[in-house]
Chimera marker file (.cmm) of the C-alpha trace (Angstrom):
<marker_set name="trace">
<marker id="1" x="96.734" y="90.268" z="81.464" r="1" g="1" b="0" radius="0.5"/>
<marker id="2" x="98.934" y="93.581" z="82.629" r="1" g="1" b="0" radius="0.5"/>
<marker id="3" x="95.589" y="94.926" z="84.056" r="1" g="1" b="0" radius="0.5"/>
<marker id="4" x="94.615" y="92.024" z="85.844" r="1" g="1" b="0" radius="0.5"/>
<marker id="5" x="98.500" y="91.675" z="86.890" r="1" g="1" b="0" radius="0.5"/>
<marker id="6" x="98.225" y="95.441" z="88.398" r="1" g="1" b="0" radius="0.5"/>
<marker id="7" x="94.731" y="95.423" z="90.442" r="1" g="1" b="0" radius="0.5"/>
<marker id="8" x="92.293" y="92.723" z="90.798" r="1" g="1" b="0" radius="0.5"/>
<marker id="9" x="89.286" y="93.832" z="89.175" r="1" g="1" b="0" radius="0.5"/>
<marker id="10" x="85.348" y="93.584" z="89.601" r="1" g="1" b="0" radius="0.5"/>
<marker id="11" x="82.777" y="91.264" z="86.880" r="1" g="1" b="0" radius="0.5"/>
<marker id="12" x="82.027" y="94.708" z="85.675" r="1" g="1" b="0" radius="0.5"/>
<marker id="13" x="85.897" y="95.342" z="84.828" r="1" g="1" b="0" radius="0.5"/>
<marker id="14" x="86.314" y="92.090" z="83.489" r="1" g="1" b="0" radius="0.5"/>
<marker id="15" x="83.098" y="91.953" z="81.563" r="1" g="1" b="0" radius="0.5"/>
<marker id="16" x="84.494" y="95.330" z="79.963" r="1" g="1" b="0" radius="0.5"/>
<marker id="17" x="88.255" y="93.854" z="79.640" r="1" g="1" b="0" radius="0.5"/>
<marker id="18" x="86.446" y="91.313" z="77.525" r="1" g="1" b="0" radius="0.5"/>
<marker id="19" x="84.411" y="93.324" z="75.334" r="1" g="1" b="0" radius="0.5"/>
<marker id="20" x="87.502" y="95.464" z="74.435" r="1" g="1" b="0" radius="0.5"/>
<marker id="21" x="89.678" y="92.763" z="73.392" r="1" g="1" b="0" radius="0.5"/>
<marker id="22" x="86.501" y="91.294" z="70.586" r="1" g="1" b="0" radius="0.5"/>
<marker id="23" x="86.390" y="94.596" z="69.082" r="1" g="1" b="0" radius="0.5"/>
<marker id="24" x="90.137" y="94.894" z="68.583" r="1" g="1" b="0" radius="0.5"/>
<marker id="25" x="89.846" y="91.048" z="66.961" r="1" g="1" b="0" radius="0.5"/>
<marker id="26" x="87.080" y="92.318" z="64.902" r="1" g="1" b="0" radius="0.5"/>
<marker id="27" x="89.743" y="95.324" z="63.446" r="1" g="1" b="0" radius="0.5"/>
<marker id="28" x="90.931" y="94.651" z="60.433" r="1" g="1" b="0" radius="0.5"/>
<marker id="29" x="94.497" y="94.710" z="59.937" r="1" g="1" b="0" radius="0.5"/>
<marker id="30" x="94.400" y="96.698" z="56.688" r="1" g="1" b="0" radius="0.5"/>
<marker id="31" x="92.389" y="99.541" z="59.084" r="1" g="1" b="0" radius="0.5"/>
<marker id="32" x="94.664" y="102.989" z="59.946" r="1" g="1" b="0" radius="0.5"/>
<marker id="33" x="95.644" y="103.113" z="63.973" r="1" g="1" b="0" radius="0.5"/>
<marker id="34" x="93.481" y="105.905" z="63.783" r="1" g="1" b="0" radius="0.5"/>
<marker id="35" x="90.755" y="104.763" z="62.371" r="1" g="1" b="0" radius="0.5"/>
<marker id="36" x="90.959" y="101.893" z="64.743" r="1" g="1" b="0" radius="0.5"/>
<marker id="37" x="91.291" y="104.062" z="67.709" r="1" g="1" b="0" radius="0.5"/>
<marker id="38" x="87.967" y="105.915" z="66.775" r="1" g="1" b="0" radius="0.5"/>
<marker id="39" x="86.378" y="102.434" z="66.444" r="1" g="1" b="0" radius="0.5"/>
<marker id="40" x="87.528" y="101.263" z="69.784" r="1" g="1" b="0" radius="0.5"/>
<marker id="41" x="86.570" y="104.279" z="71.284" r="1" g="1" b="0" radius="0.5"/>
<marker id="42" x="83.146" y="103.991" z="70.023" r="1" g="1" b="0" radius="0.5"/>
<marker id="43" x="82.735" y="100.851" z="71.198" r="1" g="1" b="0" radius="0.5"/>
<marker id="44" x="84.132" y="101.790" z="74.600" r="1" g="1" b="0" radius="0.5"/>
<marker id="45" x="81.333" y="104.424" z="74.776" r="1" g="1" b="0" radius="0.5"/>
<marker id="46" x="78.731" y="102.136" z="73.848" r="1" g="1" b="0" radius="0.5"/>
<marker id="47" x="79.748" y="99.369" z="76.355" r="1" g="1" b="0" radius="0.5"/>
<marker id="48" x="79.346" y="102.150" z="79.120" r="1" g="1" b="0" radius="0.5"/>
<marker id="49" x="76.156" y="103.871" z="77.682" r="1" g="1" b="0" radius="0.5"/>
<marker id="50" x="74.356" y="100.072" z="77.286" r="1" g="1" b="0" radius="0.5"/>
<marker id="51" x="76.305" y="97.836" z="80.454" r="1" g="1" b="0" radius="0.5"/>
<marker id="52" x="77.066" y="100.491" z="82.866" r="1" g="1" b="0" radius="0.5"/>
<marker id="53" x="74.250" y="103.777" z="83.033" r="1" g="1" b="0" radius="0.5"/>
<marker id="54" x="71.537" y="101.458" z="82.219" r="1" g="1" b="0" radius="0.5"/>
<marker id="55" x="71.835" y="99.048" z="84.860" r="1" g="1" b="0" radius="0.5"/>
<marker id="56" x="72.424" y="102.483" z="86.866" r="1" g="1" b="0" radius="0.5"/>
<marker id="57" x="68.979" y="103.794" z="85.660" r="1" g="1" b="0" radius="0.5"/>
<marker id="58" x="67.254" y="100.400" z="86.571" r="1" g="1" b="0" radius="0.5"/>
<marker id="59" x="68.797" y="100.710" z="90.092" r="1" g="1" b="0" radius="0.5"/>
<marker id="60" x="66.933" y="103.898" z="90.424" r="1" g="1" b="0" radius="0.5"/>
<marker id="61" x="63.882" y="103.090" z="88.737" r="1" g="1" b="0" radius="0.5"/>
<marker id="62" x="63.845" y="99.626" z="91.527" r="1" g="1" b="0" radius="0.5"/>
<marker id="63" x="64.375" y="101.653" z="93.911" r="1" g="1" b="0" radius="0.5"/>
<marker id="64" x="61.993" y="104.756" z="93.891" r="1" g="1" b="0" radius="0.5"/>
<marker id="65" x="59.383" y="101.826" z="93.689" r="1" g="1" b="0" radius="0.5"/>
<marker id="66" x="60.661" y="100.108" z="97.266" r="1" g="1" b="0" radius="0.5"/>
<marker id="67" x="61.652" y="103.210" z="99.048" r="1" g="1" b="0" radius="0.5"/>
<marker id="68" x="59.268" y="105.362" z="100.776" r="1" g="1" b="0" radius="0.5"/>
<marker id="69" x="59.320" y="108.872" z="103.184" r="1" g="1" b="0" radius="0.5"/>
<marker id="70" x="60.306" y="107.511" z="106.506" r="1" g="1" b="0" radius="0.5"/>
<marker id="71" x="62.392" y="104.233" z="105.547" r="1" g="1" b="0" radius="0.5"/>
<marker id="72" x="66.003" y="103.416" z="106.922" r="1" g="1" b="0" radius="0.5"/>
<marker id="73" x="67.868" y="102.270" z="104.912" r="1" g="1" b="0" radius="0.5"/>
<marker id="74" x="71.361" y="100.459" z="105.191" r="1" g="1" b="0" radius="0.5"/>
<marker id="75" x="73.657" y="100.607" z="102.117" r="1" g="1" b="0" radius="0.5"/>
<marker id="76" x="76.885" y="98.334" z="101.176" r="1" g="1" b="0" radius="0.5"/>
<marker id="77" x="78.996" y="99.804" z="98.765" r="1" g="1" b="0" radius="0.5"/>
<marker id="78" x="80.280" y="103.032" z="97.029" r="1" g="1" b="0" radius="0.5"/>
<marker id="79" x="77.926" y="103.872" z="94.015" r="1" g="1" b="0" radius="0.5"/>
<marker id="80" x="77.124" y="107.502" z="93.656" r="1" g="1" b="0" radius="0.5"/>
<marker id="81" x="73.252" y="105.851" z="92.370" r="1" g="1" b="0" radius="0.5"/>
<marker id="82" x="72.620" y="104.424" z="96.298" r="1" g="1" b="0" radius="0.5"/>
<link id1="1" id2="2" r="1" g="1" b="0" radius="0.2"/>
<link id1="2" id2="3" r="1" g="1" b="0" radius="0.2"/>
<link id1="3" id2="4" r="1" g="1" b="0" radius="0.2"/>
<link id1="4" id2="5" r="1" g="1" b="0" radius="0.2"/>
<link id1="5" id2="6" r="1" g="1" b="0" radius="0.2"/>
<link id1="6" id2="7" r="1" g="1" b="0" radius="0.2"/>
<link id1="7" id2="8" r="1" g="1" b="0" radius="0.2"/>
<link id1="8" id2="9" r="1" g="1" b="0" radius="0.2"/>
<link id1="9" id2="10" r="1" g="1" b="0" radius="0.2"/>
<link id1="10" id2="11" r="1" g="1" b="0" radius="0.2"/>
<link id1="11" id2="12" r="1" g="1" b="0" radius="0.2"/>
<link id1="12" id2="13" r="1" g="1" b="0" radius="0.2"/>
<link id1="13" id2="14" r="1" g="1" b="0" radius="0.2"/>
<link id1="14" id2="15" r="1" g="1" b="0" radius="0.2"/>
<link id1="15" id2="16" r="1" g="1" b="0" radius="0.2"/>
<link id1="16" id2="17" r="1" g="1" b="0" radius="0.2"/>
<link id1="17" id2="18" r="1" g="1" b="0" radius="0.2"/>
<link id1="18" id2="19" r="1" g="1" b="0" radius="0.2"/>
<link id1="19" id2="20" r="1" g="1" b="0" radius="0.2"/>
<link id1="20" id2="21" r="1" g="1" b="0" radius="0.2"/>
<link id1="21" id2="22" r="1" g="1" b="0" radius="0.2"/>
<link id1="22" id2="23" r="1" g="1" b="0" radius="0.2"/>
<link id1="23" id2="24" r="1" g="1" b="0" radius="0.2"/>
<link id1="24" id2="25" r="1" g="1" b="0" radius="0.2"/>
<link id1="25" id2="26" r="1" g="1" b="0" radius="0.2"/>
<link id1="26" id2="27" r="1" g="1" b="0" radius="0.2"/>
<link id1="27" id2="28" r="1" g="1" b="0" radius="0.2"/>
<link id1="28" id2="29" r="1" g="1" b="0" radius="0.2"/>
<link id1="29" id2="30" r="1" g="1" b="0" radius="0.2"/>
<link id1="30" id2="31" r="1" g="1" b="0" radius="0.2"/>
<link id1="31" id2="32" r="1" g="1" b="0" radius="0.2"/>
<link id1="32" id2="33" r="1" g="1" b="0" radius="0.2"/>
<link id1="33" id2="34" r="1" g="1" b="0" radius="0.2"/>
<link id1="34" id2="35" r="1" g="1" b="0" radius="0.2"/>
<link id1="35" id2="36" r="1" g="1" b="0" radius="0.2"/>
<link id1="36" id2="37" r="1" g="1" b="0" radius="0.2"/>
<link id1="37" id2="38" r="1" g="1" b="0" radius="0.2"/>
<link id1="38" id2="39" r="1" g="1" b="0" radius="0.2"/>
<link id1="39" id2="40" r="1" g="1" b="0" radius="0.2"/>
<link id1="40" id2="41" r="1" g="1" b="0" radius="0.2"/>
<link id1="41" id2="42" r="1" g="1" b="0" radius="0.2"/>
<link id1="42" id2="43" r="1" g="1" b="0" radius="0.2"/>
<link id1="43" id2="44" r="1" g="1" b="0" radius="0.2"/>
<link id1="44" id2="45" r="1" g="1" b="0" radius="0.2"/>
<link id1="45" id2="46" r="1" g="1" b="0" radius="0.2"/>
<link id1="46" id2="47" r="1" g="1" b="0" radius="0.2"/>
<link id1="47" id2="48" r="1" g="1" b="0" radius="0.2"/>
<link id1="48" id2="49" r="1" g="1" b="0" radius="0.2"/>
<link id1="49" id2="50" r="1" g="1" b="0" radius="0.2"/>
<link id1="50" id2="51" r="1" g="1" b="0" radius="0.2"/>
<link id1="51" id2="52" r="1" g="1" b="0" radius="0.2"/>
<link id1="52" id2="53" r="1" g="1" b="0" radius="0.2"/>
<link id1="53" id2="54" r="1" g="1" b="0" radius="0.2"/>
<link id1="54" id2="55" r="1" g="1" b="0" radius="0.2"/>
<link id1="55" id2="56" r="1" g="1" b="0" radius="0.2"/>
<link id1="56" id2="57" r="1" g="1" b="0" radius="0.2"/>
<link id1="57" id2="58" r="1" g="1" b="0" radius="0.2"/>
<link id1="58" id2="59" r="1" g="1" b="0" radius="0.2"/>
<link id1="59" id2="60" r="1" g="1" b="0" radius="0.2"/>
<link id1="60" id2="61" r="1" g="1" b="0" radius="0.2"/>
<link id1="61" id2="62" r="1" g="1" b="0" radius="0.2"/>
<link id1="62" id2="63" r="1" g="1" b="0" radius="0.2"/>
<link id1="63" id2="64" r="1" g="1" b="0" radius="0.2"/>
<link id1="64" id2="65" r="1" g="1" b="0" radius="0.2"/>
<link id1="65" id2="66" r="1" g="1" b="0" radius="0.2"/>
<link id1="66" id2="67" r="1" g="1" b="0" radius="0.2"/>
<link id1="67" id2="68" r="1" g="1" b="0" radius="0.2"/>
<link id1="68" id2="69" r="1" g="1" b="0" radius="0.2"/>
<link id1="69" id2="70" r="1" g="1" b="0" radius="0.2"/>
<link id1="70" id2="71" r="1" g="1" b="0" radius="0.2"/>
<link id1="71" id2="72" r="1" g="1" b="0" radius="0.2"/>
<link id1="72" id2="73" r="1" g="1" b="0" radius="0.2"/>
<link id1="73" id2="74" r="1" g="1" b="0" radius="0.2"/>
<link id1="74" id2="75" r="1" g="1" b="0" radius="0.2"/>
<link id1="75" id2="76" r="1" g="1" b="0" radius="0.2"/>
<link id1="76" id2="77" r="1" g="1" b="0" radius="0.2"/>
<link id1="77" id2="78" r="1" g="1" b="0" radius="0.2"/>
<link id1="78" id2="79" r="1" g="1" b="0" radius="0.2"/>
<link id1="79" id2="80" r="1" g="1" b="0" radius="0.2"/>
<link id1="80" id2="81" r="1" g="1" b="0" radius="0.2"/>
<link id1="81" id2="82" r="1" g="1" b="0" radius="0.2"/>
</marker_set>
């Protein structure tokens, strides 16, 4: 709730918010704050490797197939992929 409480936040944020807080239910309470750290962190990495540069990638890959030499195009947004 804090982060929500300090910025409002995109589906992407909240859809990662969301993922976080099922892996810490899924930590054992008998696990070592380290331990659970290096889990969390994992899990962090893998939510941004699967949700985050793949949808990224498939951007790309959509639109070297619709773009050609010569188009204008108009953009909406601040991605460093468009």
């Amino acid at each position: 709730q804090f982060l929500i409480d300090c910025r409002p936040h995109s589906t992407t944020m909240g859809n990662a918010i969301k993922h976080v807080r099922r892996a810490i239910l899924k930590i054992p309470p008998e696990m070592s704050e380290n331990d659970a750290k290096a889990q969390l962190y994992g899990v962090i990495e893998n939510f941004i490797s699967s949700s985050i540069t793949m949808a990224q990638e498939e951007i790309i890959h959509y639109a070297k197939m619709k773009i050609n030499d010569g188009d204008v195009i108009l953009t909406y947004g601040r991605l460093h992929v468009v």
